[in-house]
C-alpha positions in Angstrom: 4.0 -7.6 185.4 4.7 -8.9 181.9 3.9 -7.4 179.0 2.5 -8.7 175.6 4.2 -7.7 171.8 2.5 -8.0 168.9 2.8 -6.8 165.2 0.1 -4.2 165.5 -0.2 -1.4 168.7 -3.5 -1.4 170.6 -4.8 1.7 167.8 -3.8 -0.5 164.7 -4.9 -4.0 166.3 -8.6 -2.4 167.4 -9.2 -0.4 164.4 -8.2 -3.7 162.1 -11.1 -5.9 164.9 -13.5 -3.4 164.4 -13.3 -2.6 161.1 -13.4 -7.0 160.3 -17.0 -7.1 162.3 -20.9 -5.9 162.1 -21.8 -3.6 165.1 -22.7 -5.6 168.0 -26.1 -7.0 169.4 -27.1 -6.2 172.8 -25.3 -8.7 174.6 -27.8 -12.1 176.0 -25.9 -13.9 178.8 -26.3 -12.2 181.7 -24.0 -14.9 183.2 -20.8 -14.4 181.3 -18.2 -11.4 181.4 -19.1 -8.5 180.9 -22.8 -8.3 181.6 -22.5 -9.9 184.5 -20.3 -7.2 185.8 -22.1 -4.6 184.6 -25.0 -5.9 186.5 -23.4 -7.0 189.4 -21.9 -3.2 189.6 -26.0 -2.1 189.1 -27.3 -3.9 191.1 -29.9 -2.4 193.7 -28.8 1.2 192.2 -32.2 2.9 191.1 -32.4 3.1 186.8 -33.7 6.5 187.4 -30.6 7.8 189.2 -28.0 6.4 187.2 -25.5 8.1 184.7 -23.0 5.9 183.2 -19.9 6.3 181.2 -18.6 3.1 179.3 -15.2 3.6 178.3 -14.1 1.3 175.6 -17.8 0.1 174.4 -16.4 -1.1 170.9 -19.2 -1.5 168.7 -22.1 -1.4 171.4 -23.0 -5.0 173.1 -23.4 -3.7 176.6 -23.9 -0.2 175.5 -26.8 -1.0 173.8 -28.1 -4.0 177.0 -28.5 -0.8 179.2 -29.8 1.5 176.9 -32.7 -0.7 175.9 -33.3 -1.2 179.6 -34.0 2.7 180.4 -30.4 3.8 181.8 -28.9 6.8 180.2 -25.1 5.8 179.5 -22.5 7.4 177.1 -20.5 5.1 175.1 -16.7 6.4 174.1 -13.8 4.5 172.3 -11.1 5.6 170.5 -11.8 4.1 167.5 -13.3 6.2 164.9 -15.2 2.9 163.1 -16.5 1.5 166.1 -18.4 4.8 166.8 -19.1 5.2 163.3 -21.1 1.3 163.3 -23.2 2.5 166.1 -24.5 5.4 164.8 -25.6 3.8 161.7 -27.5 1.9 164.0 -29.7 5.0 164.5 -31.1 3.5 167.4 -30.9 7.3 169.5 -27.5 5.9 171.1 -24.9 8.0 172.8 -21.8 7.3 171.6 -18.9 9.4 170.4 -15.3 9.1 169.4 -13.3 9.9 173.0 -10.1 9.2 174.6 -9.9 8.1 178.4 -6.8 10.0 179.2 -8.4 13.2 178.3 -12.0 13.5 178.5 -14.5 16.2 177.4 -16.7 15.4 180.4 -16.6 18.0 183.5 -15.9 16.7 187.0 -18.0 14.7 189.0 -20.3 13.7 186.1 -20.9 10.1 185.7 -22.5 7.5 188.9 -20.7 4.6 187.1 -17.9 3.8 185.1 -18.1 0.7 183.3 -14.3 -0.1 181.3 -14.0 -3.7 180.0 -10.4 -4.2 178.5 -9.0 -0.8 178.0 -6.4 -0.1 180.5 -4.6 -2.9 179.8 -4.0 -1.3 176.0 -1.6 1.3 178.0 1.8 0.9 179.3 1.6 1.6 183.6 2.0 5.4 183.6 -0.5 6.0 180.7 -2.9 3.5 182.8 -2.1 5.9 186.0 -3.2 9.0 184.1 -6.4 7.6 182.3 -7.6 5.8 186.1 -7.0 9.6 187.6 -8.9 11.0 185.0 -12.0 8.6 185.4 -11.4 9.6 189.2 -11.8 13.3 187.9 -15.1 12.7 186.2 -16.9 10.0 188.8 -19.5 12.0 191.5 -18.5 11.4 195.3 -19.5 8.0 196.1 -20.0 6.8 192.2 -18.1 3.5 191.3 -16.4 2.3 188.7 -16.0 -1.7 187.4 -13.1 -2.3 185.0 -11.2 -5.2 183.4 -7.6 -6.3 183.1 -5.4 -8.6 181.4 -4.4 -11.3 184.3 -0.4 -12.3 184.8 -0.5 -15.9 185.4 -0.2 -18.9 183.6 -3.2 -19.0 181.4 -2.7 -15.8 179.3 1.1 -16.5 179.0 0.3 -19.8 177.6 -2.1 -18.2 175.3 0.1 -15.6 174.1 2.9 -18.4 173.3 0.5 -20.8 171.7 -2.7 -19.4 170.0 -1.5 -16.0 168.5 0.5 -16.1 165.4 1.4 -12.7 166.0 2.6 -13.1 169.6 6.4 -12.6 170.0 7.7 -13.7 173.5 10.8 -15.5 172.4 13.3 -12.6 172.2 15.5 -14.6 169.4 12.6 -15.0 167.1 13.5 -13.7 163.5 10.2 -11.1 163.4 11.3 -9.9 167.5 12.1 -6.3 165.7 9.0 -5.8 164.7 6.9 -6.1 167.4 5.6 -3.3 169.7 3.8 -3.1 172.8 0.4 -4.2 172.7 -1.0 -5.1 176.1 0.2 -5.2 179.7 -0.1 -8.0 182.6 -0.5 -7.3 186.1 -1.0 -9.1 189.2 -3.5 -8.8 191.8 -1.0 -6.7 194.0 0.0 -4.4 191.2 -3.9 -3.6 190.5 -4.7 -3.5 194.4 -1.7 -0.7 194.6 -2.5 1.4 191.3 -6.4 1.5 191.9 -5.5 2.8 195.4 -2.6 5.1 194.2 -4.9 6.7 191.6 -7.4 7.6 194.6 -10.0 5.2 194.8 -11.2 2.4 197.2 -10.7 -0.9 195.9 -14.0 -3.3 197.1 -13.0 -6.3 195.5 -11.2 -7.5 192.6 -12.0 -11.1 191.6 -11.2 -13.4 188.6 -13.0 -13.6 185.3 -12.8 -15.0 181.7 -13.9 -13.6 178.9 -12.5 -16.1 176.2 -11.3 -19.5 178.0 -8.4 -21.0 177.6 -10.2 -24.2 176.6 -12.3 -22.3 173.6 -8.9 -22.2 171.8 -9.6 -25.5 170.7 -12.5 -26.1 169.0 -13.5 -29.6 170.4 -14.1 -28.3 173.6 -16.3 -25.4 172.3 -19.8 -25.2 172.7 -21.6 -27.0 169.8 -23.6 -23.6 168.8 -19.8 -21.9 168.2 -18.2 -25.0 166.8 -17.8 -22.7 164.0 -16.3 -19.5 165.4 -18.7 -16.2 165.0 -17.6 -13.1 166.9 -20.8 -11.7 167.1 -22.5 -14.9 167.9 -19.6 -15.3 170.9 -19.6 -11.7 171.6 -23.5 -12.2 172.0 -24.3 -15.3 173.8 -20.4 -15.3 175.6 -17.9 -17.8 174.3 -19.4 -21.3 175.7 -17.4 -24.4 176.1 -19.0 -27.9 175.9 -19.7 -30.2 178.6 -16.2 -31.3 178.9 -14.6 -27.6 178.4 -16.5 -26.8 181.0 -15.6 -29.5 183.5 -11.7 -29.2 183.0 -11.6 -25.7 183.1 -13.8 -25.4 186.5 -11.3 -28.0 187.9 -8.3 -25.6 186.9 -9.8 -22.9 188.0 -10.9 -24.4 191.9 -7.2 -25.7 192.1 -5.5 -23.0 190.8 -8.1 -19.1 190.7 -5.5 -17.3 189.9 -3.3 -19.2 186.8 -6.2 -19.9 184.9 -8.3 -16.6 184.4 -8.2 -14.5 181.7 -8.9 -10.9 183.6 -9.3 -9.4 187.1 -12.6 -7.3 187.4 -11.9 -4.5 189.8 -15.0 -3.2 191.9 -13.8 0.7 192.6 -15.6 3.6 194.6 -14.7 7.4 194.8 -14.8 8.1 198.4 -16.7 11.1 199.6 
């Protein structure tokens, strides 16, 4: 478990992102994190029948992908302007200002929980209480699919190297400053809280998001050469031919240093 400082705390460094970008499109790639979970997690479970809660939607990219594919979902996030950028949208979304820890919803609501870099934002016993209560408001049998921040060798060298505002060296002049911003974990210290927080773990398997490669902007994709947020939110941030080759032999070698997330597969037993 290692845990990440920064300048800003998750509520200033979120409302600064979301306040810097347009709402989102619906997300394209239906190969890259996080549509592909959110699909994988959908999969074979009739449209008609399903009642999902996304925790964390931000400004709408896979909130808006199942809405304009019949499902009924709620987005919540607890930022005011992300909300705020999907309404203007006026688009007949559901999405409201919410916080995970303590939600309005009664128990045994929601079919699915879909939660794509939001635990992580709390320190462990914060995370315990907002995974009981999305426990609390899951039907019998519903599932949830969530993301978080991997402990391994990829995101320590990308908090040491690519963030200006990263602070891991305990003698660097700004060390006061910083505050908690995100948390680390392992594959054992997800495996223990899902299952201490009452759910059945089905899998947990490795993701990225952002590669480590797309750091550097030779080895992007020659459609982001020039970084766009919503562009890479859209489409997925792509690497070029030889991004893509170094990174799948790092991650054949070595699955668990150079991932960005775990995605953990959950069910509420009956």
């Amino acid at each position: 478990m290692r845990r990440t400082y920064r300048s800003q705390n998750p509520h200033e460094y979120w409302n600064s992102r979301w306040d810097s970008v347009d709402f989102d499109a619906p997300m394209q790639n239906s190969n890259k994190y996080p549509l592909s979970c959110s699909l994988d997690i959908l999969d074979g479970y009739p449209v008609k029948d399903a009642y999902i809660l996304e925790a964390g939607c931000g400004t709408g990219r896979i909130l808006r992908y199942l809405h304009d594919r019949g499902y009924n979902i709620v987005g919540i996030d607890f930022i005011k302007t992300a909300i705020d950028k999907i309404h203007s949208l006026n688009l007949n979304l559901k999405a409201e200002f919410g916080d995970i820890t303590n939600l309005r919803f009664k128990k045994n609501t929601f079919t699915h929980v879909l939660s794509f870099g939001l635990y992580h934002n709390f320190e462990v016993e914060p995370m315990k209480i907002a995974l009981v209560e999305t426990h609390r408001v899951l039907q019998p049998g519903g599932f949830l699919c969530a993301s978080f921040r991997a402990d391994n060798l990829q995101n320590y060298l990308i908090d040491k190297f690519f963030s200006s505002r990263l602070g891991l060296k305990k003698k660097s002049k700004d060390y006061k400053s910083l505050v908690f911003h995100k948390i680390n974990l392992t594959y054992n210290e997800i495996d223990n809280i899902f299952k201490n927080s009452g759910f059945e773990v089905l899998k947990i398997y490795t993701t990225d998001n952002m590669p480590l490669l797309y750091k550097i902007k030779f080895f992007r994709n020659k459609s982001q050469k020039e970084f766009n947020e919503n562009i890479a939110r859209r489409d997925g941030y792509s690497l070029n031919i030889f991004g893509r080759y170094i990174t799948n032999i790092l991650k054949k070698f070595f699955p668990n240093q150079f991932c960005s997330l775990y995605v953990v597969i959950a069910k509420k037993n009956i």
